[in-house]
C-alpha positions in Angstrom: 0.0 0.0 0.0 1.3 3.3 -1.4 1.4 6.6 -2.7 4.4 7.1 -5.4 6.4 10.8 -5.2 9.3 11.6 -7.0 11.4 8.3 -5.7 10.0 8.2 -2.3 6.4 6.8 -1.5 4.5 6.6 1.6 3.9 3.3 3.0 2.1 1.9 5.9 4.1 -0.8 8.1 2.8 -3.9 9.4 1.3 -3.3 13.0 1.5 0.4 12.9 -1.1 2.8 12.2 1.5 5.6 10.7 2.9 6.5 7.0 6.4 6.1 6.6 8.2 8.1 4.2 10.5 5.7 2.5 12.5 6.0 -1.1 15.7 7.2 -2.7 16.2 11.0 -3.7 19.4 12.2 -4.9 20.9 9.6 -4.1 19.9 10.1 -0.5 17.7 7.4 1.2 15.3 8.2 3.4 13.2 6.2 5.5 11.5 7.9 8.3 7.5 8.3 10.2 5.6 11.4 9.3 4.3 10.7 12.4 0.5 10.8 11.5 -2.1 8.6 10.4 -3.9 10.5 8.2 -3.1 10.3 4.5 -3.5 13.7 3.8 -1.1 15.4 6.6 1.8 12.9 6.1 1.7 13.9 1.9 2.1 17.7 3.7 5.2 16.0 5.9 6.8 14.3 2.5 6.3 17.0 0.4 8.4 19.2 3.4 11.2 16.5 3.2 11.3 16.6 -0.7 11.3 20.4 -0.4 14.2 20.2 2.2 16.4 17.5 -0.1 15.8 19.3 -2.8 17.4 23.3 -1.2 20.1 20.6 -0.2 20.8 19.3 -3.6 20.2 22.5 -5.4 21.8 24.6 -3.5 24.5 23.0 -1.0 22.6 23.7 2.0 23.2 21.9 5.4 20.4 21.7 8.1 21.8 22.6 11.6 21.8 19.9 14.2 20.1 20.9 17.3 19.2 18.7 20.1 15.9 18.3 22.1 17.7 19.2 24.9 19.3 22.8 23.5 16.0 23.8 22.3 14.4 22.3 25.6 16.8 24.7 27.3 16.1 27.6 25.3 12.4 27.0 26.2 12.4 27.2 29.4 15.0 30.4 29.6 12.7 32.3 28.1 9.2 31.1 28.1 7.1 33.0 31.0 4.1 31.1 30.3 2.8 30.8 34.5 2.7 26.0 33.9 6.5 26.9 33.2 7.1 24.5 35.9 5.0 22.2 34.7 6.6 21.6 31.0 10.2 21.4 33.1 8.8 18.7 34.7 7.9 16.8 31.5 10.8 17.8 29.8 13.1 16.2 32.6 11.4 13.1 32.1 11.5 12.9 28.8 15.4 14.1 28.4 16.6 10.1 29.0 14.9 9.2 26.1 15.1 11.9 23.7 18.0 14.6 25.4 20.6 14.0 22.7 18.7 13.1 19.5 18.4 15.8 16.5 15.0 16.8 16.6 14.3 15.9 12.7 14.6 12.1 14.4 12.3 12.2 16.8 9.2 11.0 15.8 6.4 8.4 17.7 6.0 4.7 15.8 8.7 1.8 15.3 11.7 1.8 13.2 13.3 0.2 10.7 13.9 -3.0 12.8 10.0 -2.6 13.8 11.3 -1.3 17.3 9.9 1.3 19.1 11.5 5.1 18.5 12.8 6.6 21.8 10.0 8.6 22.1 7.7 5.6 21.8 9.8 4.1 24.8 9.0 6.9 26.9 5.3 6.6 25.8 5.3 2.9 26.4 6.9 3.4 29.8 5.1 6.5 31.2 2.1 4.2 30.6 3.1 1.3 33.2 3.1 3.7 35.6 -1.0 3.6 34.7 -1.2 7.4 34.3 -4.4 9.2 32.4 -3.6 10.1 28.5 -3.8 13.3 29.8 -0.8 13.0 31.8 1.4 12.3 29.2 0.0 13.8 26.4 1.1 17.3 27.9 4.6 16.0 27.4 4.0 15.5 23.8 2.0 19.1 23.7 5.2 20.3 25.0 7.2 18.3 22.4 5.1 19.9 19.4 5.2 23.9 21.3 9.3 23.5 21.3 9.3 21.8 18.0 7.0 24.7 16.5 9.1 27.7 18.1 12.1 26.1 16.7 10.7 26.5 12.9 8.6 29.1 13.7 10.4 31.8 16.1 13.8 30.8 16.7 16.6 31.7 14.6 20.0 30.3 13.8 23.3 31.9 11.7 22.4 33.8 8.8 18.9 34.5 10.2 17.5 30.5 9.2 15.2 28.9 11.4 16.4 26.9 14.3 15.0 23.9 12.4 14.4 23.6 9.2 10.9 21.4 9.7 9.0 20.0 12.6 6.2 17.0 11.7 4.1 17.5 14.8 3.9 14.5 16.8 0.4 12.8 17.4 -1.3 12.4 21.0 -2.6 9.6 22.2 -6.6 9.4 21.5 -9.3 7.6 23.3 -8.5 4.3 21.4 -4.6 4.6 22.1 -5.1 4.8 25.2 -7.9 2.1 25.5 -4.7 -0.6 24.2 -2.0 1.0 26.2 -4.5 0.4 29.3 -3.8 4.3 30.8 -6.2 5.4 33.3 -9.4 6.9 32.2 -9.6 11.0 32.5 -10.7 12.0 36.1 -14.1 13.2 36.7 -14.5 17.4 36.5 -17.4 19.3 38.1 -18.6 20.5 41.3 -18.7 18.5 44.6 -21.4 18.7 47.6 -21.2 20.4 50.9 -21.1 17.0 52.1 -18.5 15.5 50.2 -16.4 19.3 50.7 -17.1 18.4 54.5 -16.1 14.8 54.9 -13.0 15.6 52.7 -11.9 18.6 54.3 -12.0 17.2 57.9 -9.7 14.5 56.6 -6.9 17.3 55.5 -4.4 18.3 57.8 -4.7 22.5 58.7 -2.2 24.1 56.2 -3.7 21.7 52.9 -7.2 22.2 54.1 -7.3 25.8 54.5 -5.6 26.1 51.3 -8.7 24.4 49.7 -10.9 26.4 51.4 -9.1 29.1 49.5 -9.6 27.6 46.3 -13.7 26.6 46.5 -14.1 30.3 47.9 -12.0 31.9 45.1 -12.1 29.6 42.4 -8.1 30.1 41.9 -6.1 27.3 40.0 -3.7 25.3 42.0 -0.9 27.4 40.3 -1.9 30.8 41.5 -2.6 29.5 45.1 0.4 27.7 45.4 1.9 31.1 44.3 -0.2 33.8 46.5 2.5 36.4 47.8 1.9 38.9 50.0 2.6 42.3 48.0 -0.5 41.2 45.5 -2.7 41.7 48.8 -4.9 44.7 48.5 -7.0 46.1 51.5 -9.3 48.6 51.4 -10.5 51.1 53.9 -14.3 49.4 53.5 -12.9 46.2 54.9 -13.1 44.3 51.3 -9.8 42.9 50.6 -8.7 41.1 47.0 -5.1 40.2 45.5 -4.0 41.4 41.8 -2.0 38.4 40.8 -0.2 39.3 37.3 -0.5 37.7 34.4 3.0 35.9 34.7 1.6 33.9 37.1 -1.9 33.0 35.6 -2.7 30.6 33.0 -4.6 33.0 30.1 -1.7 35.6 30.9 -4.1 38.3 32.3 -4.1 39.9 35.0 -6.5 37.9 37.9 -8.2 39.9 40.4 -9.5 37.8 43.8 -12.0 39.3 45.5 -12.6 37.8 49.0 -15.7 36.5 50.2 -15.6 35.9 54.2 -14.6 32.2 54.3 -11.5 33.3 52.0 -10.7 36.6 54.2 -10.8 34.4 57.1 -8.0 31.7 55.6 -6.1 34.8 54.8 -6.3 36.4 58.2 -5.3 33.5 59.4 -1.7 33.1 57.9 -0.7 36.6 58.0 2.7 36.7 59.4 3.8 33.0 58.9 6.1 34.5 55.7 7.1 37.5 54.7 6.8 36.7 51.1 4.6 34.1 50.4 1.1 32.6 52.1 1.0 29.6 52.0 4.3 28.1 53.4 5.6 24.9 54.6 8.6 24.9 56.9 9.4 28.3 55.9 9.2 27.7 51.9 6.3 28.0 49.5 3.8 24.7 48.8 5.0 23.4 45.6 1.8 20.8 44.7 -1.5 21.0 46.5 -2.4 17.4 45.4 0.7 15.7 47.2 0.9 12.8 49.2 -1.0 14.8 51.7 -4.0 15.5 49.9 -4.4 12.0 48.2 -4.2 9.9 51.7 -7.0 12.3 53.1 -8.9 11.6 49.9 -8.5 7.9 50.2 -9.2 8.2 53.8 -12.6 10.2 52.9 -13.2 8.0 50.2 -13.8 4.6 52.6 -17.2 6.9 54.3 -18.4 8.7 50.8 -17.2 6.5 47.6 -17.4 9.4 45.2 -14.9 11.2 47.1 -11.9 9.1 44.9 -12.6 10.7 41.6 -12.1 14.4 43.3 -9.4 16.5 42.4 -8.1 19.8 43.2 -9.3 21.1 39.5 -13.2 20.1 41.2 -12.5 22.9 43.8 -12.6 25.5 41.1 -15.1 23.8 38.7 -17.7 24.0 42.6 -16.9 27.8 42.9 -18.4 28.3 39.6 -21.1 25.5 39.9 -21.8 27.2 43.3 -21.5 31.4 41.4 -24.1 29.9 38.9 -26.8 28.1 40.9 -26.9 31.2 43.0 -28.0 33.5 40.1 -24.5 35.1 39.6 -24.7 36.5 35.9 -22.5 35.0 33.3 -20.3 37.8 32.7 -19.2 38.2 36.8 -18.6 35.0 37.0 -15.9 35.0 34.1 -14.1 37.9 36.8 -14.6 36.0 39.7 -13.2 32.9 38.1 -10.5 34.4 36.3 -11.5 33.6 32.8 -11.4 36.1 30.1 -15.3 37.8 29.1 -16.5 40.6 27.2 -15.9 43.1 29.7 -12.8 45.3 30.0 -10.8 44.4 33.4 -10.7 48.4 34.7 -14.8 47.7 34.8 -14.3 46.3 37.6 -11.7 48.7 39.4 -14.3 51.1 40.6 -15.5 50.5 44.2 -19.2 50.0 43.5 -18.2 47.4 41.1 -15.7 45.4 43.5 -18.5 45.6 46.2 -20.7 44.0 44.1 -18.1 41.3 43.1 -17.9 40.5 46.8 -21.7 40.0 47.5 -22.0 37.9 44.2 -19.1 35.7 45.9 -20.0 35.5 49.6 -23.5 33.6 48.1 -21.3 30.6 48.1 -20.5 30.8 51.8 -23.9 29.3 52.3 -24.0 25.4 53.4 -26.8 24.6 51.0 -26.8 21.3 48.7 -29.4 22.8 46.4 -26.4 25.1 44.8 -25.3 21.8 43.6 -27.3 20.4 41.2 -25.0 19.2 38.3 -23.2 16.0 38.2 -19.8 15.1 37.7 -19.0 13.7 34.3 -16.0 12.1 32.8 -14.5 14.4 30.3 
């Protein structure tokens, strides 16, 4: 099975779903994945590798070789994207496997010996450790973002791109993941007042107050893991919020967090443990709010309230907006309350009548009632 193009064809290996570039071209054999299963994108990926032989051929040009783990490094010196952490993470686990290869050779599939690539290995072995799809395909999204800035952004001597090419590499889908037997996606959406109060009593202080913080502010685990002092802003009316700047939040805009009593209260309450940060840990910031800490509280909650296992940190924000929204909070406040972007400018809501109002739409939630509730959790 094959498509014929100027000396090189694409075919499709026994056992794998990919097309594989393979042929002679000025006198040049290649034999590589395109790294995709459909037809029409890996005829986009061999017509880019006939384009590249061909400047080459024609013209005596050399492609640079640059490693996965310079361009990994560029990344992270410069990105300021707030999951920065995050992708370093990823990228440290995938180094072993990929650090020193050129990054026209990485590629997912099996090669030439019907072995998997490197970058299959690290697939094949991230998945033993029965992780979600999710889990590792933000290592691969990470992949394809470096990949992309290297052909896109980046530039090398004489102004040429970093790379010359990138053939994006494919994530796993739900059928992947059904054969490589990863776990399914965890459940997102809101959780009760009962299952918040047999869960909560289960954390110790510091990790329990800091989701108090969260299903009272909606935050991401990021920003509250994050919360410093100098963003704190008190007014003389006795309403206090923090201005966290975009740096540090996900969509890169600034995020304002009004305070409804429960979360004033939390704050109040660690006020002078640090003198930068407020949520600390034997004097230094909490890195993870879903540590060890947090899962053997869930597991422990879990034995009195079986639905209490598929609960994340991500459901404490997705119950501040369930909660916003049950209690008649219009659509457009609760984008500001929940830091996602809306129609309305930001400064909209600096004026003092505004910010007042933001606080009586949030302190609705403060209310113990089960009737806010009233949507299910669902597998994504």
């Amino acid at each position: 099975m094959g498509r014929k193009t100027t000396g090189i064809k694409l075919v499709k290996r026994p056992g794998s779903s990919y097309w594989y570039a393979e042929g002679t071209l000025f006198k040049r054999r290649i034999r590589q994945s395109t790294g995709t299963a459909s037809e029409e994108e890996a005829i986009l990926v061999l017509n880019d590798i006939i384009y590249h032989l061909k400047r080459k051929h024609v013209y005596g040009e050399e492609d640079a070789v640059v490693d996965f783990n310079t361009v990994a490094a560029k990344h992270l010196n410069e990105s300021i994207k707030a999951s920065i952490k995050e992708d370093a993470r990823y990228i440290k686990e995938m180094a072993p496997y990929i650090g020193s290869l050129p990054m026209v050779e990485i590629y997912r599939g099996y090669d030439d010996r019907n072995g998997p690539t490197p970058l299959e290995r690290y697939i094949i072995d991230k998945a033993k450790t029965k992780v979600s799809a999710r889990t590792i395909n933000y290592g691969l999204v990470v992949l394809n973002i470096i990949g992309n800035k290297a052909v896109e952004r980046w530039r090398g001597a004489g102004g040429k791109p970093l790379l010359p090419y990138w053939n994006r590499v494919p994530l796993i889908d739900r059928e992947e993941a059904k054969s490589l037997d990863l776990k399914p996606k965890r459940a997102v959406g809101p959780i009760s007042w009962e299952e918040q109060t047999v869960l909560f009593n289960e954390l110790p202080d510091l990790n329990r107050d800091m989701c108090l913080f969260n299903v009272n502010t909606g935050c991401r685990r990021n920003e509250v893991c994050q919360l410093r002092w100098e963003w704190l802003v008190k007014r003389d009316d006795g309403l206090w919020y923090f201005e966290i700047p975009g740096d540090f939040v996900k969509n890169g805009l600034l995020r304002v967090v009004v305070l409804n009593d429960i979360a004033k209260s939390v704050i109040q309450r660690h006020m002078g443990d640090h003198p930068k940060f407020v949520f600390v840990y034997r004097g230094d910031p909490v890195k993870w709010m879903n540590g060890t800490a947090f899962k053997k509280a869930r597991k422990r909650a879990a034995k009195k309230i079986a639905s209490i296992r598929n609960v994340g940190i991500h459901n404490l924000k997705h119950t501040y907006g369930a909660r916003l929204r049950a209690a008649g909070v219009p659509e457009e406040d609760r984008y500001f309350l929940t830091g996602h972007k809306g129609k309305m400018s930001m400064t909209t809501y600096y004026s003092a009548p505004e910010l007042t109002k933001m606080l009586e739409y949030s302190n609705r939630v403060c209310k113990q009632d089960d009737n806010l509730i009233l949507l299910k959790r669902r597998t994504g």
